[in-house]
PALUMTOR-569765 format. One record per residue (C-alpha): residue number from 0; y, x, z. Coordinates in steps of 0.02 Angstrom, whole numbers, always signed. Layout:
! residues N
(tivex NUM (Y X Z))
...
This chain:
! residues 402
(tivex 0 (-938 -994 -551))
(tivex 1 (-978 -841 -636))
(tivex 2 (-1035 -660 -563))
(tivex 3 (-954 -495 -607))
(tivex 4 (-1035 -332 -576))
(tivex 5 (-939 -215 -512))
(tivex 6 (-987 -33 -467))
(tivex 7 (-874 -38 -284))
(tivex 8 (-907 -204 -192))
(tivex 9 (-1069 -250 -279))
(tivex 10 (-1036 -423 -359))
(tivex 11 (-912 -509 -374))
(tivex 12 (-904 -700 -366))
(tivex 13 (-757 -778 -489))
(tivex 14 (-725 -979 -487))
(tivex 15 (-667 -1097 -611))
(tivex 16 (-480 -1059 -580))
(tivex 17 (-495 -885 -571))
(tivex 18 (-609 -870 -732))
(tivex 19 (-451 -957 -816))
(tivex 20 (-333 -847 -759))
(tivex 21 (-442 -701 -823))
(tivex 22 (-442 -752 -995))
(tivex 23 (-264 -749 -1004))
(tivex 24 (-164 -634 -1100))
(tivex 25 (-83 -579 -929))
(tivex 26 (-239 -527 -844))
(tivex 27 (-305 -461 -1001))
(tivex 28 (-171 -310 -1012))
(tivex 29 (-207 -254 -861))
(tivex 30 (-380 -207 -949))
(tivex 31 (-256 -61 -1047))
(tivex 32 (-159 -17 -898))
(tivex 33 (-228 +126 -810))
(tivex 34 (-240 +121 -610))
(tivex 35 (-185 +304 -575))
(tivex 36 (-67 +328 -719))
(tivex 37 (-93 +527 -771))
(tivex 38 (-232 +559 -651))
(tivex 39 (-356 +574 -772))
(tivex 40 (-247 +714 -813))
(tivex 41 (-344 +812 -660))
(tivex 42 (-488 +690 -630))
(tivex 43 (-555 +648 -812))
(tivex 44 (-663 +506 -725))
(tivex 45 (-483 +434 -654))
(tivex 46 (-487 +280 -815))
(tivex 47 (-510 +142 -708))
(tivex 48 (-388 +0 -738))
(tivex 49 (-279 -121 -634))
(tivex 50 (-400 -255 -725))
(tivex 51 (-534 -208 -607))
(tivex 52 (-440 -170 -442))
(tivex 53 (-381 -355 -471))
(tivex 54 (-547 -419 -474))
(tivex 55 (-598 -304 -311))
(tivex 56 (-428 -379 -227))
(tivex 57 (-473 -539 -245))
(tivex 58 (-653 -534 -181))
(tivex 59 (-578 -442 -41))
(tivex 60 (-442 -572 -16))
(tivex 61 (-583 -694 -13))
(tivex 62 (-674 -623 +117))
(tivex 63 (-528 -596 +242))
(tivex 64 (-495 -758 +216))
(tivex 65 (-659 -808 +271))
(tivex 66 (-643 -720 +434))
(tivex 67 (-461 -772 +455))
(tivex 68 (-512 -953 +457))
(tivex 69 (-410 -993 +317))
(tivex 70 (-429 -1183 +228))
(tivex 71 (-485 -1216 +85))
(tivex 72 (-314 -1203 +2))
(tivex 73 (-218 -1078 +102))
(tivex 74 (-404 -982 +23))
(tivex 75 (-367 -1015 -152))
(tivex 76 (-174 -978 -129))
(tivex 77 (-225 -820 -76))
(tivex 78 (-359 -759 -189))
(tivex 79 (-248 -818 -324))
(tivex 80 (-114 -699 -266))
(tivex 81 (-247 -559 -244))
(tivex 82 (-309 -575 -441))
(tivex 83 (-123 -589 -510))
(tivex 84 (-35 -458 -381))
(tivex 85 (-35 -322 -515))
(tivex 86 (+22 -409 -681))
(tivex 87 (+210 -353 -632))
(tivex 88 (+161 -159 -683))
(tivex 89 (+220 -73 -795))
(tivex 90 (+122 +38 -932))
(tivex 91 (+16 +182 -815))
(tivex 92 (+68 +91 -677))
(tivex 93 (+185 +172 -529))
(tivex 94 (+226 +312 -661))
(tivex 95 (+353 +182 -764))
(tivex 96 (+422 +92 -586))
(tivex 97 (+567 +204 -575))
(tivex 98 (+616 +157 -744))
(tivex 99 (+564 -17 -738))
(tivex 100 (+682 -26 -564))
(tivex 101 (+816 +79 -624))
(tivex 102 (+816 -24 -790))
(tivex 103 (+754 -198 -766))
(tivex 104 (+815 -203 -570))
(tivex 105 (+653 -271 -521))
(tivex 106 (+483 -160 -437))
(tivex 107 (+321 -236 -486))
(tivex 108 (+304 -338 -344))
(tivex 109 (+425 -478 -419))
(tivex 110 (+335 -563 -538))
(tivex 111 (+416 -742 -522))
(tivex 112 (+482 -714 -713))
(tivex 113 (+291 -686 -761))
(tivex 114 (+248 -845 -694))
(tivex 115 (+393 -949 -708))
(tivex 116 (+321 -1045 -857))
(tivex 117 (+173 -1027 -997))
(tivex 118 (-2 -1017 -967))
(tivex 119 (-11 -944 -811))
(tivex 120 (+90 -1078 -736))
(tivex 121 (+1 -1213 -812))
(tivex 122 (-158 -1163 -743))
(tivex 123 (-77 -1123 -582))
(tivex 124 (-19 -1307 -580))
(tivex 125 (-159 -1395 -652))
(tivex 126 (-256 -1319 -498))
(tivex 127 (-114 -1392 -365))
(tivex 128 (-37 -1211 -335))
(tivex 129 (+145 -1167 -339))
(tivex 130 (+182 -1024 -456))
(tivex 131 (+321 -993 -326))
(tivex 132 (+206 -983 -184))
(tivex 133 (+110 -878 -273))
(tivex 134 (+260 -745 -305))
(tivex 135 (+316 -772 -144))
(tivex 136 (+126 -677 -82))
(tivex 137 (+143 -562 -204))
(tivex 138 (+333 -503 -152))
(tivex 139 (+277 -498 +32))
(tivex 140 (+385 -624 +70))
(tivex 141 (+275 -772 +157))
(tivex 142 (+191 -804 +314))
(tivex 143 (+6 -757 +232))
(tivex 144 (+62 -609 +152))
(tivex 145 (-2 -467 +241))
(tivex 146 (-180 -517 +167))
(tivex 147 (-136 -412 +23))
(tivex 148 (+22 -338 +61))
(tivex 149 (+36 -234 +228))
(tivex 150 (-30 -95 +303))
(tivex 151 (-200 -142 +309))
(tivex 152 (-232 -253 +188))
(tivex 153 (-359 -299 +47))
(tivex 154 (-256 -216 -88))
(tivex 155 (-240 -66 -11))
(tivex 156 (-437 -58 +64))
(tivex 157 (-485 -84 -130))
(tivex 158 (-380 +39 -222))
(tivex 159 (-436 +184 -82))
(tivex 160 (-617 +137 -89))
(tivex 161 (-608 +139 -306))
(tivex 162 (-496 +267 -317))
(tivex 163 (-613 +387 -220))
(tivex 164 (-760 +310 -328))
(tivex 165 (-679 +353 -496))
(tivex 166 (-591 +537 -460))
(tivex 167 (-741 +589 -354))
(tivex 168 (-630 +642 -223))
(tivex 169 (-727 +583 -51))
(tivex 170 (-573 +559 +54))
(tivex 171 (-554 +369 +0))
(tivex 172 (-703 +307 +82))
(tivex 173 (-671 +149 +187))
(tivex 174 (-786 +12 +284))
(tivex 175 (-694 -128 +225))
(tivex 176 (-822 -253 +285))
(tivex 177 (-813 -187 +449))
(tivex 178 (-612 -185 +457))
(tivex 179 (-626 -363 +372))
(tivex 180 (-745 -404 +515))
(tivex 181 (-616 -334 +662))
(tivex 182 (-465 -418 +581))
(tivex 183 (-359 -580 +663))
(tivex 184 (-194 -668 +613))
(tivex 185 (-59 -659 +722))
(tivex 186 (+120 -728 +730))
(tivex 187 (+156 -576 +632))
(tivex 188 (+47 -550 +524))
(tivex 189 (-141 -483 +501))
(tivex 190 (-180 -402 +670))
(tivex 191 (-346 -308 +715))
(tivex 192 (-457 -342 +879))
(tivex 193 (-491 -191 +979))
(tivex 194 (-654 -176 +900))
(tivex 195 (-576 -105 +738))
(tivex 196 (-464 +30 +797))
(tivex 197 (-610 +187 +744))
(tivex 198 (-609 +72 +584))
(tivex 199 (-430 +68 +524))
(tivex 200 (-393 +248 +588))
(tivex 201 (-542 +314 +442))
(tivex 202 (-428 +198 +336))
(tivex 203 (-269 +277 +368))
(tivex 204 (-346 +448 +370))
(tivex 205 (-407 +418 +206))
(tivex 206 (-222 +372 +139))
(tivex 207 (-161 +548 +220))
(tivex 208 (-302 +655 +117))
(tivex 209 (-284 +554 -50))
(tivex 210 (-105 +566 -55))
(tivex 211 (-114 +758 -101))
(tivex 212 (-284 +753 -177))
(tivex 213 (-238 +624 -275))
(tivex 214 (-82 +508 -280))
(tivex 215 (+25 +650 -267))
(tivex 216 (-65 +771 -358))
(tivex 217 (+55 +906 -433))
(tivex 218 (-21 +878 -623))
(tivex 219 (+0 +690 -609))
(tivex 220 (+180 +722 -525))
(tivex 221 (+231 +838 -671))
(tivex 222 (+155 +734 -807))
(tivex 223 (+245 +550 -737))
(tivex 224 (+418 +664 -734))
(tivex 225 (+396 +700 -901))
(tivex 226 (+354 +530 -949))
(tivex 227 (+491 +435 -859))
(tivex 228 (+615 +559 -935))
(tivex 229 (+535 +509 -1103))
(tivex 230 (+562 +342 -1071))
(tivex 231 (+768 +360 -1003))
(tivex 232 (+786 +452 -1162))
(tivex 233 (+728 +322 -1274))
(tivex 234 (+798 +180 -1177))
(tivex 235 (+974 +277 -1184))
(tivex 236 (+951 +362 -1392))
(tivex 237 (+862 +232 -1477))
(tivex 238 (+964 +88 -1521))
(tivex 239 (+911 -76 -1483))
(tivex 240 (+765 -30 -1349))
(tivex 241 (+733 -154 -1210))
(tivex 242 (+667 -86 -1070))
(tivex 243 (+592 -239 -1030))
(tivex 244 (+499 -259 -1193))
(tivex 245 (+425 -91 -1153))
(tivex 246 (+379 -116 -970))
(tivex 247 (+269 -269 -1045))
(tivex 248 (+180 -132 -1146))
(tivex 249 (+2 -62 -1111))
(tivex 250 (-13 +114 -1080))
(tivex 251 (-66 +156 -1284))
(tivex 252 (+50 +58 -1368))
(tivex 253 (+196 +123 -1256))
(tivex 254 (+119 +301 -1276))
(tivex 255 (+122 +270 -1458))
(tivex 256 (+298 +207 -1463))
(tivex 257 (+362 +366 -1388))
(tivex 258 (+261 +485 -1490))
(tivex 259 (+325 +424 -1641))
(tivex 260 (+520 +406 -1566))
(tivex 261 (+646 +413 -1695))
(tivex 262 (+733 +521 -1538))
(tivex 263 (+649 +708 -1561))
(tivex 264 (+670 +724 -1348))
(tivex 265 (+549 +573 -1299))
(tivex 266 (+454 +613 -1435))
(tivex 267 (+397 +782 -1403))
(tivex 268 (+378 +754 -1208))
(tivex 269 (+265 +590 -1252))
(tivex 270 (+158 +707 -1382))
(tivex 271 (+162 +843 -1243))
(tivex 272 (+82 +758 -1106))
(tivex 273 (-55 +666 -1243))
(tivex 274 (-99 +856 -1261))
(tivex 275 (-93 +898 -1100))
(tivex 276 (+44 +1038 -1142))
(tivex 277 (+144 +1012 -975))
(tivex 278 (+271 +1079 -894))
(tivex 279 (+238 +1190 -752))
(tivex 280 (+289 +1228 -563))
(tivex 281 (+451 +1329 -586))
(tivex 282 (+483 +1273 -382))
(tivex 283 (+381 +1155 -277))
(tivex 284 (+420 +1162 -77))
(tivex 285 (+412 +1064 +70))
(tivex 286 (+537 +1025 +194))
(tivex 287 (+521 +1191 +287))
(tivex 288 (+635 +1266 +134))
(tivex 289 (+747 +1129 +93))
(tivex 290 (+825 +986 +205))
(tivex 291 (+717 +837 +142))
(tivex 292 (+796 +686 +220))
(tivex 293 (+958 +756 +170))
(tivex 294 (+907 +761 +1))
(tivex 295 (+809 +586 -3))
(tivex 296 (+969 +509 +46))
(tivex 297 (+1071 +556 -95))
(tivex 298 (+905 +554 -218))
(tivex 299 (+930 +418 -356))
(tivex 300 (+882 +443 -563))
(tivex 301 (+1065 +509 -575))
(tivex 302 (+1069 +626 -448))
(tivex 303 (+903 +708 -502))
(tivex 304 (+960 +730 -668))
(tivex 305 (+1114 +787 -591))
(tivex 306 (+1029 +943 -486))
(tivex 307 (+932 +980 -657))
(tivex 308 (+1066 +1000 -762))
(tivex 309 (+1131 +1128 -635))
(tivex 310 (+976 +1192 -616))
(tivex 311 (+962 +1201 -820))
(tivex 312 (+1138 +1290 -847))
(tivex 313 (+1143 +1421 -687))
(tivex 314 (+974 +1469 -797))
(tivex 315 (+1029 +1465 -977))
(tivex 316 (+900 +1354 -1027))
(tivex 317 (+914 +1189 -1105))
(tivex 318 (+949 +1019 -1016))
(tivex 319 (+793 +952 -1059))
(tivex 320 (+697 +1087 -1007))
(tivex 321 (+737 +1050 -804))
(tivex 322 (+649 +913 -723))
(tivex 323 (+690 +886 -538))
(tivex 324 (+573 +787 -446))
(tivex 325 (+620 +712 -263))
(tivex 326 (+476 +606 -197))
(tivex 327 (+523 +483 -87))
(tivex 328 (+480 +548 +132))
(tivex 329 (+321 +468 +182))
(tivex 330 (+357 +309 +294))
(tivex 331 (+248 +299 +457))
(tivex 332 (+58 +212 +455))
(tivex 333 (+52 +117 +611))
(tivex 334 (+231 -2 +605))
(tivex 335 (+159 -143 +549))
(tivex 336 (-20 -142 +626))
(tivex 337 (-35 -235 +812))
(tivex 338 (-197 -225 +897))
(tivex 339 (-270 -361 +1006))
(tivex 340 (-329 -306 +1158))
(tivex 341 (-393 -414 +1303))
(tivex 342 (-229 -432 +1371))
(tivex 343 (-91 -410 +1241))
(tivex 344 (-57 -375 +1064))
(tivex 345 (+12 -193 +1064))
(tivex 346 (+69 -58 +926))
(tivex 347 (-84 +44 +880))
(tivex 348 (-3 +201 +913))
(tivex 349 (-30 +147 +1084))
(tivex 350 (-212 +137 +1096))
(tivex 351 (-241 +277 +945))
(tivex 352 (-205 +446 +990))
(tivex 353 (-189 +525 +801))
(tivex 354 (-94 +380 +720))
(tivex 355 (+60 +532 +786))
(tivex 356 (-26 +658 +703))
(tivex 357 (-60 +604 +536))
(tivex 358 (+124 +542 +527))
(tivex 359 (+176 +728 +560))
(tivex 360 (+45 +784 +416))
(tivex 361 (+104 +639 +289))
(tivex 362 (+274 +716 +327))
(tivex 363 (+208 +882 +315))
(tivex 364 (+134 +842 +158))
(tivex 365 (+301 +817 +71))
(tivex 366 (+359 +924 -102))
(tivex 367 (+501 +947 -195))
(tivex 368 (+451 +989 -372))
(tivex 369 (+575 +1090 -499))
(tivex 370 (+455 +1085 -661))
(tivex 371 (+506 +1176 -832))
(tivex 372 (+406 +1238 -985))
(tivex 373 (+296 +1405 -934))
(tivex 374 (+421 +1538 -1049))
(tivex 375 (+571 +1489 -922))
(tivex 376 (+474 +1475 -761))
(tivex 377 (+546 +1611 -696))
(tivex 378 (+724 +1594 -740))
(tivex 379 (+710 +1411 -680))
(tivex 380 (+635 +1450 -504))
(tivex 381 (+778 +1600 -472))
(tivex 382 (+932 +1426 -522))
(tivex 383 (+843 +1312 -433))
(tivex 384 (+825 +1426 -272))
(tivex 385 (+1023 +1439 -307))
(tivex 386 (+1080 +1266 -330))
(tivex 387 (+950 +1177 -198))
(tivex 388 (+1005 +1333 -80))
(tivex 389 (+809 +1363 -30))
(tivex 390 (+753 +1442 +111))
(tivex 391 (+658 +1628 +76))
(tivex 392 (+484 +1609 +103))
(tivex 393 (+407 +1716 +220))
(tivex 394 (+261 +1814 +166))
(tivex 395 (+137 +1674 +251))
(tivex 396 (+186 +1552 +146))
(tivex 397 (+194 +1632 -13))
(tivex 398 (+77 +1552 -148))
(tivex 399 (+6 +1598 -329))
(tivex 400 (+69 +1442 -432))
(tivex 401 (-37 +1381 -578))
């Protein structure tokens, strides 16, 4: 048993079996893979890695399985999960999932190919754990799963609470030893006790703020559209280029690959962002202006690129030079949380009277980004009100764009 300081829960206690599976080569990229891909872009503190949130997982994981009652083996099955959860990313994290999805066919979640055989596995079998089981946590696809993947679990109370630490943005901060504390496993899943409801709301209101503050931070938006076009451009240009060699990349050495591209394109986006030259806000609405759901529906890579290449010739500016960015519509907070009252287990919505209205701000919070070089800004927002058939802002909601 060894101790790890860490600067969000305190210290962190790491067993034989988990001290092996840190030394692997596995664990030890996540060291290199940064937690909030281009945040640091806007926060410069925002260098924490998915190395670290694994650790915090995991002594989360540990302590909800504590209160859960959990055995001595359905524990170590699920602080196992917790530490590995994150190998499946890609380099800066949720910037390179499109690409990894669009390219691989797999999200980050599946990560039965990472464990399938090698190290990893041995360890994992050496200790009496199924590598399958294992993936099977990690995927959300067994009965203990909602630990670390579901609306409030471990996974998601760490990466608020470090998040917040690292950017300095206050909206992150959650009592997850209370929450922990409050929390029960039902047929369904993790559940809360009555006791917790003050608790998870501050969780979920936290998610609401950070999402603009933060996750969805127009910089970081424009700076990941950039990148994944970088990386399409490479993957379709450059002979020879397996996307799944460079999903297995760390955030430098896939940086460096595309800065020095044989393909002039990737390479001068990749050297772009390095310098922080981006793109900038040629459009960027909510779903007051355009029909968002409409648009979500028919949103895929192709169709993006699609509407920018419109965008791109009704402007007389060069393909490249159009990025269209479609996030996908926020899904509701409360569908998977139940709350145990003294006489049933009912949907929090039910017994929280602004789970309603932070699903109308998450929805509210919604953009549409058209981004372009600053010398066509102008030319680029006057297509893209064409092709996307935008509403006219009234004077209200008129803003300065930076």
């Amino acid at each position: 048993m060894k101790i790890i300081k860490d600067p969000v829960h305190g210290y962190i206690e790491a067993d034989t079996l988990a001290l092996q599976l840190i030394d692997t080569e596995l664990l030890q990229r996540l060291r290199h893979v940064s937690q909030l891909g281009f945040a640091n872009l806007v926060y410069p503190g925002a260098n924490h890695t998915r190395f670290e949130h694994s650790l915090g997982t995991m002594h989360l994981a540990g302590l909800m399985a504590g209160r859960l009652g959990l055995d001595e083996e359905e524990t170590r099955l699920i602080t196992t999960a917790a530490l590995l959860h994150d190998t499946g990313h890609g380099p800066f994290s949720h910037a390179t999932e499109p690409v990894m999805e669009e390219y691989t066919g797999r999200s980050h979640h599946e990560i039965d190919h990472l464990l399938r055989d090698g190290t990893v596995a041995e360890i994992l079998e050496g200790a009496g754990l199924d590598p399958a089981e294992v993936c099977a946590i990690v995927a959300g696809k067994h009965h203990l799963a909602s630990i670390i993947h579901g609306s409030l679990d471990v996974d998601r109370m760490d990466y608020l609470m470090r998040d917040a630490h690292y950017t300095g943005v206050p909206y992150g901060t959650v009592d997850a030893q209370r929450l922990i504390r409050c929390t029960i496993l039902s047929e369904t899943g993790v559940a809360l006790n009555e006791g917790g409801i003050n608790t998870a709301e501050s969780l979920l209101i936290a998610r609401t703020l950070m999402r603009p503050a933060v996750y969805f931070h127009h910089v970081s938006r424009i700076a990941t559209s950039m990148f994944v076009h970088a990386l399409r451009e490479e993957l379709q240009n450059v002979p020879a280029t397996d996307a799944g060699e460079l999903m297995r990349m760390d955030d430098a050495a896939c940086m460096e690959r595309l800065k020095h591209s044989p393909h002039a394109i990737s390479r001068d986006l990749a050297r772009r962002i390095y310098n922080r030259d981006l793109y900038k806000r040629a459009l960027y609405i909510g779903d007051d202006r355009v029909n968002a759901v409409a648009l979500r529906q028919e949103a895929d890579p192709a169709r993006e690129r699609e509407i920018a290449r419109a965008i791109a010739e009704t402007a007389g500016v060069g393909q490249d030079d159009v990025l269209v960015d479609i996030p996908p519509i926020p899904r509701a907070l409360s569908m998977e949380i139940r709350v145990r009252n003294t006489h049933a287990m009912v949907d929090i919505e039910e017994v929280s009277p602004i789970i309603n209205t932070l699903n109308d701000t998450r929805r509210h919070q919604w953009r549409l980004g058209v981004y372009t070089p600053a010398v066509h800004r102008q030319v680029v927002e006057q297509a893209a009100m064409e092709v996307l058939r935008v509403k006219r802002a009234t004077k209200q909601d008129k803003l300065v764009v930076t």
